[in-house]
C-alpha positions in Angstrom: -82.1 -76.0 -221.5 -82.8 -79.9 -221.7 -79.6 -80.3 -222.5 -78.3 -79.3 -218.7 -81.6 -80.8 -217.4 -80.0 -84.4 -218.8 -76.7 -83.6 -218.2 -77.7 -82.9 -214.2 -79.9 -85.9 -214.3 -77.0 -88.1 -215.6 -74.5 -86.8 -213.3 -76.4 -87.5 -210.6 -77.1 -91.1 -211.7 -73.4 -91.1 -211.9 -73.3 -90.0 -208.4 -75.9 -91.8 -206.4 -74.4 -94.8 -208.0 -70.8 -94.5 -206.9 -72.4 -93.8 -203.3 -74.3 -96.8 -203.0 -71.1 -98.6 -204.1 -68.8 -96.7 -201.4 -71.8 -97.3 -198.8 -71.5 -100.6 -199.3 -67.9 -100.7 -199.3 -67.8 -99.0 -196.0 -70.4 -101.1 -194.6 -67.8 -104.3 -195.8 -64.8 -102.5 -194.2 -67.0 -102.0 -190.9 -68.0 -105.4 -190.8 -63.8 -106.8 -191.0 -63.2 -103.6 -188.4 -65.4 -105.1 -185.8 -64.3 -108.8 -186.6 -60.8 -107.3 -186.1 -61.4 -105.6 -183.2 -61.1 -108.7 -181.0 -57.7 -110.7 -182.3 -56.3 -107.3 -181.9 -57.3 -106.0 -178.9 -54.1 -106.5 -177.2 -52.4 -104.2 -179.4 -54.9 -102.0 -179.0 -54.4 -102.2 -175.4 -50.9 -101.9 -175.2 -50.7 -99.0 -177.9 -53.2 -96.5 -175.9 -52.2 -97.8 -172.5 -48.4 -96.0 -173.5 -48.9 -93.5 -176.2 -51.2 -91.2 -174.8 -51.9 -91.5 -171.4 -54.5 -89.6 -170.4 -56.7 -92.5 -172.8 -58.5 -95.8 -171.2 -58.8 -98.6 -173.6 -60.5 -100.5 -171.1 -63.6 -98.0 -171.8 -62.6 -97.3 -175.4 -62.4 -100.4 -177.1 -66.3 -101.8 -176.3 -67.6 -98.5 -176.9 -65.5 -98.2 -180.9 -67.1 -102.2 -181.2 -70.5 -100.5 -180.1 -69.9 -97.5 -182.7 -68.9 -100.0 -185.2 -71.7 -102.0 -184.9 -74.6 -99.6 -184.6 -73.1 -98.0 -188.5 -74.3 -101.0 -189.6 -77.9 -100.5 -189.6 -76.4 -96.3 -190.4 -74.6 -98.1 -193.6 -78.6 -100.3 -194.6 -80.4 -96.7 -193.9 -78.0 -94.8 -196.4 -78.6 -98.1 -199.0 -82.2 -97.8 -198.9 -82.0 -94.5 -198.7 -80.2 -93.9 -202.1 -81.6 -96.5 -203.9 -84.7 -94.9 -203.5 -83.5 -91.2 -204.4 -82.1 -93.4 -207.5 -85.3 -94.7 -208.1 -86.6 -91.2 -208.4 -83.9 -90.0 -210.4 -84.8 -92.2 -212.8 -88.1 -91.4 -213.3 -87.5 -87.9 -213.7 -85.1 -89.3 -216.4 -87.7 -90.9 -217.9 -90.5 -88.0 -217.9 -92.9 -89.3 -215.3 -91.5 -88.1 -211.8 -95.7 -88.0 -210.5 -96.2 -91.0 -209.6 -97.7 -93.1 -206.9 -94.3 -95.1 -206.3 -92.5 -91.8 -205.9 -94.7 -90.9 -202.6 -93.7 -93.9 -201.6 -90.5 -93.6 -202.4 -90.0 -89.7 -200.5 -91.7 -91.4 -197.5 -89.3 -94.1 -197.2 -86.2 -91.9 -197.6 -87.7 -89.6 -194.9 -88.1 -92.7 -192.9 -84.1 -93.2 -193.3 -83.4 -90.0 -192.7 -85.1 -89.9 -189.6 -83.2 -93.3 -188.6 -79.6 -91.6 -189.7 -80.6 -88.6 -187.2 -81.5 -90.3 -184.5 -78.4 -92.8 -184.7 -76.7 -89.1 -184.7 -78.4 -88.7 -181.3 -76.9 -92.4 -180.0 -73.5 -91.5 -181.3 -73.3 -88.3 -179.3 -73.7 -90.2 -176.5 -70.9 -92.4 -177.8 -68.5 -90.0 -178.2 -69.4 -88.4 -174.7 -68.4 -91.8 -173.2 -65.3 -91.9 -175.6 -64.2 -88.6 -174.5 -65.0 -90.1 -170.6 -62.7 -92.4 -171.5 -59.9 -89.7 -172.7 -60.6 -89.2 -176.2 -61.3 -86.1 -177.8 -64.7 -86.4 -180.2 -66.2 -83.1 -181.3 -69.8 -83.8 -181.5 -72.8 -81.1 -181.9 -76.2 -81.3 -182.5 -77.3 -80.0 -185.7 -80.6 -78.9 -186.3 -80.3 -79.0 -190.6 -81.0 -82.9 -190.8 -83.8 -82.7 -188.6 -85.3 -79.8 -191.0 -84.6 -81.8 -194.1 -86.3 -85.3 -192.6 -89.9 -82.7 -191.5 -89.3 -81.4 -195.7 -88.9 -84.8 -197.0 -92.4 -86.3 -195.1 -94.1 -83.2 -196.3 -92.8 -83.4 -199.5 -94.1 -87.2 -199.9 -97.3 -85.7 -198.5 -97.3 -83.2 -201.5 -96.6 -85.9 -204.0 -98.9 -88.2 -202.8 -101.9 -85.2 -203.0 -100.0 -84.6 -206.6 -100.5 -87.9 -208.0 -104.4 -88.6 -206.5 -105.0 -85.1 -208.1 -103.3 -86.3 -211.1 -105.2 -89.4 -211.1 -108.7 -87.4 -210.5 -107.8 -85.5 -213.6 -107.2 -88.2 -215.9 -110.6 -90.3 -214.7 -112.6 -86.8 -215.5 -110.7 -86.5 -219.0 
């Protein structure tokens, strides 16, 4: 049984690390897309002004340089956001998951999470002007990362009650 238990755990340290490594190597490729986006433009023009007509880079291209850069602060809320869930990780690694730091740590990922959800929200709007514009972005709300940012605030709520209970029962001991 401890066996899996450390086998999971080490998987996902595995895991969380090669997404904070391909977060950051997206944010990177964002970053040369945007810087891009402007020595290219007339390609970018000419392409979607012939190929298919019914598309207006005039509207397209400074909406994609808006999309590009509001990932950016998407691409930070992600880094925080596992770094901190590695953070935990490792504790549980380590045998001592109740801890003060690991409220702290919950909170801040639901703070993130709320971020990544409401940058959801902005690029629906996006793609509604993209799709203005002739494109064809299938975006839908979706209720499931709204549920998992209310269960990640209550579950730093629950371990900061665990830890100031755990704390009470060590000072009577």
């Amino acid at each position: 049984m401890v066996q899996s238990h450390s086998s999971a755990l080490s998987l996902s340290r595995v895991f969380l690390r090669f997404l904070l490594v391909f977060n950051l190597a997206m944010g990177a490729m964002l970053v040369v897309a945007f810087v891009a986006s402007f020595p290219f433009e007339p390609l970018f023009f000419e392409f979607f002004s012939k190929k298919p007509a019914r598309i207006d880079p005039t509207w397209l291209m400074p909406v994609l340089r808006i999309w590009i850069v509001l990932a950016l602060p998407l691409v930070a809320s992600v880094h925080i956001l596992l770094s901190r869930l590695l953070a935990v990780v490792e504790t549980v690694r380590t045998g001592d998951p109740f801890v003060p730091e690991n409220a702290v740590r919950l909170k801040t990922i639901a703070w993130c999470a709320l971020v990544n959800e409401l940058l959801g929200l902005v690029y629906g709007v996006l793609a509604a002007a993209m799709n203005a514009a002739g494109s064809n972005i299938d975006w839908k709300f979706d209720a499931t990362g709204w549920l998992a940012v209310v269960l990640l605030f209550v579950l730093a709520s629950v371990f900061e009650e665990g830890t100031r209970m755990r704390e009470d029962l060590e000072t009577m001991i």
